[in-house]
C-alpha positions in Angstrom: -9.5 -9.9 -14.0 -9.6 -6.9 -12.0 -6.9 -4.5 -11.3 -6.4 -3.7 -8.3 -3.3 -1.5 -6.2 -2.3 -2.0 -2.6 0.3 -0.1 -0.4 2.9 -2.3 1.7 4.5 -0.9 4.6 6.7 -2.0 7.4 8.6 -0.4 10.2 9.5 -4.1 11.8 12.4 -5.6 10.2 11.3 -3.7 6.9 14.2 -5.1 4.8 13.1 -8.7 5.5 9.6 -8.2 5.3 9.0 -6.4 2.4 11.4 -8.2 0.4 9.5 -11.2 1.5 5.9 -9.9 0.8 6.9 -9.0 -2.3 8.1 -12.5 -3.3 4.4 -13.8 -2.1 2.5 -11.5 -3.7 4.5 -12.4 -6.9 4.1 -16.3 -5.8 0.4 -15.3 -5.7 -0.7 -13.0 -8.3 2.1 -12.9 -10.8 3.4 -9.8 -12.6 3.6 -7.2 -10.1 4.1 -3.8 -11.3 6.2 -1.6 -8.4 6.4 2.1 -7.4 9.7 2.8 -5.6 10.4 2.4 -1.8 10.3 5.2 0.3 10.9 6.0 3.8 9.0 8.2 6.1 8.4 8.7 9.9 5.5 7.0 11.7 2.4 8.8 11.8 0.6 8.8 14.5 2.4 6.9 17.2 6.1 7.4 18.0 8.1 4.7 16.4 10.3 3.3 13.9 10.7 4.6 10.3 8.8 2.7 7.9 9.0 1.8 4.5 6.1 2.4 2.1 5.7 1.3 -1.9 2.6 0.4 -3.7 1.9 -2.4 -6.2 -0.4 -3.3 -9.1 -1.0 -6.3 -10.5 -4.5 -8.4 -11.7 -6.7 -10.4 -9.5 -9.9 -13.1 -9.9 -10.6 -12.7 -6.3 -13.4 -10.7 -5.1 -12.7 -7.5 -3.1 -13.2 -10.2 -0.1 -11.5 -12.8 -0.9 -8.4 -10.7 -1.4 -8.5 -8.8 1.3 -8.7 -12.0 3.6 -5.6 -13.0 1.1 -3.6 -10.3 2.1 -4.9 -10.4 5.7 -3.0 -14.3 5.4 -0.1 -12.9 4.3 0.1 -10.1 7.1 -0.2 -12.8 9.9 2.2 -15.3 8.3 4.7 -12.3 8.7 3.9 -11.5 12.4 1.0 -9.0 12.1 -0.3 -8.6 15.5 -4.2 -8.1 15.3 -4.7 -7.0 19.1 -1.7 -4.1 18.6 -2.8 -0.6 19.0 -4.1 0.7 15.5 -1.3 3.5 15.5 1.8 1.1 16.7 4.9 -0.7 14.5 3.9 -3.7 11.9 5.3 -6.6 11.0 3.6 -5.9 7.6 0.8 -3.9 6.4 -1.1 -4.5 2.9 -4.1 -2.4 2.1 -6.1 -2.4 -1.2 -6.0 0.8 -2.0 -8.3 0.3 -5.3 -10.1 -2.4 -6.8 -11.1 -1.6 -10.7 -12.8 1.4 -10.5 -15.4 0.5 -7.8 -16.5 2.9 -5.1 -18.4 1.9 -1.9 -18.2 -0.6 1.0 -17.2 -4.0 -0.7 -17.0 -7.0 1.1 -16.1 -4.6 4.3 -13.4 -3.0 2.4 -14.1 0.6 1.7 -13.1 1.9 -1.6 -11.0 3.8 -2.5 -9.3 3.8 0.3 -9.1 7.4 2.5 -4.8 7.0 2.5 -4.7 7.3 -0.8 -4.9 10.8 -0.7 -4.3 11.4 3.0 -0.5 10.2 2.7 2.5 11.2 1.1 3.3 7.6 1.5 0.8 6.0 -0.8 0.4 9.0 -3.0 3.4 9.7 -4.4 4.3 5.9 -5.4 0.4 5.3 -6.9 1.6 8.5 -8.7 4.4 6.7 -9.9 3.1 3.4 -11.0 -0.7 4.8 -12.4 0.2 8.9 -12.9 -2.6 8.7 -16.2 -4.8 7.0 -13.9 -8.0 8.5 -12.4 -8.9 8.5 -8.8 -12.6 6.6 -8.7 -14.1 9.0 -6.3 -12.3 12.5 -7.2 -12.3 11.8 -11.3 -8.7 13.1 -11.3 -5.7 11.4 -12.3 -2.9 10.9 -9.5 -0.5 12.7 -10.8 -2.9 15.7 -10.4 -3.3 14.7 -6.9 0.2 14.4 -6.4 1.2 17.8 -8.0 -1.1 19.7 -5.7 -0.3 17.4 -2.4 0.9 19.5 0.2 4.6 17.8 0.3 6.1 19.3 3.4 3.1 17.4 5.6 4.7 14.5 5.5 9.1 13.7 4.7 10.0 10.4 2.5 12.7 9.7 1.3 13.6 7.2 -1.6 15.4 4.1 -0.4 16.2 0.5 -1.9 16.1 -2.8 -0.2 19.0 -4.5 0.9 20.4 -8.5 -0.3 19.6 -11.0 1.9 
């Protein structure tokens, strides 16, 4: 089993669509470990807010075959795949690791560049796998996270309404 962390993110009906792809990602992996769910402005693109958390949980799909998984899920939720790359989403799901590997799997480069680009996947993967070490930079991400420069990018912590 490998263990792998993606970030979700919406900015299109976020309440319903995260709550949702959290449900099918549970439905489809199991035991899903959490960060928080923050808020932050687009980047890149004037738009809607969106929300951003990331999640861990254990896999026996390849780096490909998960990635076309998650690409499923995206669509079934109303991803547009001829939308601008900077523009709202439905949903987003990105694997942001995979084990420890490092390289172009399966057309998925690892680990992905957000990780430490983004106060929006940083500081929950620093939440959820602090102790944990970057594959590329051999530092843990609560390391990354202490020396990210915070006032590049505002979140703030929210929580998901009932349906």
């Amino acid at each position: 089993m490998a263990k792998v962390y993606v970030s979700i993110g919406s900015n299109i009906d976020k309440h319903q669509n995260i709550q949702g792809a959290l449900i099918e990602l549970a439905k489809q992996f199991g035991e899903l470990t959490l960060s928080n769910i923050y808020e932050s402005e687009a980047v890149g693109f004037d738009g809607d807010n969106f929300f951003n958390l990331v999640a861990c949980f254990e896999t026996q799909l390849t780096v490909g075959e998960l990635s076309r998984a998650l690409k499923a899920m995206e669509d079934h939720f109303g991803r547009e795949r001829n939308s601008p790359k900077f523009s709202g989403r439905t949903l987003d799901i990105d694997i942001l690791t995979y084990d420890q590997q490092v390289g172009e799997i399966d057309g998925v480069l690892l680990p992905r560049a957000e990780i430490i680009e983004n106060a929006f996947v940083l500081l929950p993967l620093s939440e959820i796998a602090a102790d944990e070490i970057h594959p590329e930079l051999q530092v843990s991400y609560a390391r990354l996270w202490f020396f990210y420069e915070k006032d590049k990018q505002k979140l703030w912590r929210v929580e998901l309404k009932g349906n």
